[in-house]
C-alpha positions, 0 to 999 in steps of 0.5 A: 899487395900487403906492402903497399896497404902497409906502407899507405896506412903509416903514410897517406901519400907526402913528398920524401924529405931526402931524394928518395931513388932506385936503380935496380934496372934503371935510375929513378928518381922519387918526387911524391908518392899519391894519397889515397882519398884526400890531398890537401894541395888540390882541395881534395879534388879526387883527380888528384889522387892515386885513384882519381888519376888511375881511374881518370887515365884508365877510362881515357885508354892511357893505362891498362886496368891492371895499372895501379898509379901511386908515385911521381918521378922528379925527372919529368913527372912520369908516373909510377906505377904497379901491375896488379896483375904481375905485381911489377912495378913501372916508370910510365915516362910523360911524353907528351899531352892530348887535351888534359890527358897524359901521352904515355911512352913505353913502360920502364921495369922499375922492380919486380914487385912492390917488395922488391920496388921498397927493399932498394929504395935509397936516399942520396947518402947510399942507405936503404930506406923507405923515404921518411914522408914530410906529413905525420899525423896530426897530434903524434911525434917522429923521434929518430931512431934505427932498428935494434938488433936483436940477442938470445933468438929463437930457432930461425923462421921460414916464411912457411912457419909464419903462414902457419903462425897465421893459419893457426891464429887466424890473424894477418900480420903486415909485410914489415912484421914478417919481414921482421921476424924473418930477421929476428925470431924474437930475442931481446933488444939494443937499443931497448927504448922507444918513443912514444908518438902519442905526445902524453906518454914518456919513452918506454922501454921493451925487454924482449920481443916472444918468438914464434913457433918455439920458446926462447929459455926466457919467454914463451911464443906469441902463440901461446902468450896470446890464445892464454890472454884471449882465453882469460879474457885479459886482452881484447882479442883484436889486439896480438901482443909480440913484445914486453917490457920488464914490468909485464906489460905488453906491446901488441899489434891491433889486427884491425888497424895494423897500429901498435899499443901499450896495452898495461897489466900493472894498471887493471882496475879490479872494481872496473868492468873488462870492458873500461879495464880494455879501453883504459889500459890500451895506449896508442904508441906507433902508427905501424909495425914499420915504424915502430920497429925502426925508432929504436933509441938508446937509453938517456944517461 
């Protein structure tokens, strides 16, 4: 599911730095979440890691092959785990071994899907949260935040106008844009600045997110702010921008890697070909939409 690639492209697995749980059908207490790939811990044994373990447990009969396994639960370790085939998500309980095979006891509904399983985490404090993951990548900051409100919106969304959005721009936007947009159809910011994680650049600051669909009186659609800039080839057409700041410079998703960047129209080199104008001008400022979009600060004094 889409929630889920996004959630794995911000974190590659890591341990919650609060105690992370759900309790829509029962209480379920989150320990770790899996890598995909590699996990340091265990030398990047592949066994150990969401795939290594899911295909480790498949070929042994303990799952079905619609199981998906990418979390733990602190109670005893039971497995969580995503039907890839209803999209439900379930606490597999550990209850006992044969050889180094898990024995598992009679699959507990945790959600109805991965949507559901994210939107109701919460942390002791009672907030929901996806849990802050304790590794971020390396060379990059996390800046507290939270995520702004948004003022001067455009006429509400359904998740239809954003399957046409998607249709008529031929991109795929993440789970967390859309859920975004549902919320706030463009429209400006409080707070308004962010910090970048790329360590070498200064917070920035954005004025207005565009809305889809139809204008605001200030600022025309994403629509059409981008088939203008790919047309004129003044932005790489891998690159969607969605916000702006007060200079003219936009803030834009890479459709490719589903990260977020600064991309500079104040800084364009005349003499310079288009090509290093792209790569020169195109700063690295968040690892997704979802975590760019809840590190939201307020304005220093």
């Amino acid at each position: 599911p889409e929630r889920l690639k996004e959630f794995y492209l911000q974190y590659n697995g890591g341990s919650t730095k609060q105690t992370a749980s759900i309790n829509k059908y029962q209480e379920v207490e989150i320990e770790d979440f899996f890598p995909f790939k590699y996990n340091k811990d265990f030398k990047n044994d592949p066994r150990y890691t969401a795939e290594g373990e899911t295909l480790e447990l498949r070929k042994a009969g303990a799952i079905s092959d619609s199981i998906l396994i990418f979390a733990m639960e602190s109670t005893d370790e039971g497995r969580i785990t995503i039907d890839l085939v209803n999209g439900k998500i379930y606490l597999y309980p550990i209850v006992g071994m044969q050889d180094v095979i898990f024995n598992f006891g009679e699959p507990r509904l945790v959600a109805n899907s991965i949507d559901d399983f994210f939107d109701n985490l919460v942390v002791l404090d009672g907030h929901k949260a996806i849990p802050a993951i304790e590794e971020i990548e390396e060379g990059q900051t996390e800046t507290a935040g939270v995520m702004p409100e948004l003022s001067d919106c455009s006429a509400s969304l359904t998740k239809e106008d954003i399957k046409n959005f998607e249709v008529e721009l031929n991109v795929k936007i993440p789970a967390g844009m859309k859920n975004f947009y549902l919320k706030f159809n463009g429209g400006m910011p409080s707070p308004y600045c962010y910090q970048p994680q790329d360590e070498d650049l200064d917070r920035v600051e954005i004025n207005a997110f565009f809305p889809i669909k139809e204008r605001t009186n200030a600022f025309e659609t994403i629509e059409v702010i981008a088939k203008d800039m790919w047309s004129r080839n003044l932005m790489p057409s891998n690159l969607l921008p969605f916000a702006m700041d007060s200079g003219g410079n936009y803030y834009a998703l890479n459709l490719k890697n589903k990260k977020i960047y600064y991309y500079l129209t104040d800084e364009w080199d005349e003499n310079a070909s288009r090509e290093y104008n792209f790569e020169t001008n195109t700063r690295y400022i968040a690892q997704s939409f979802n975590y760019f979009i809840n590190h939201f600060i307020e304005e220093e004094e």
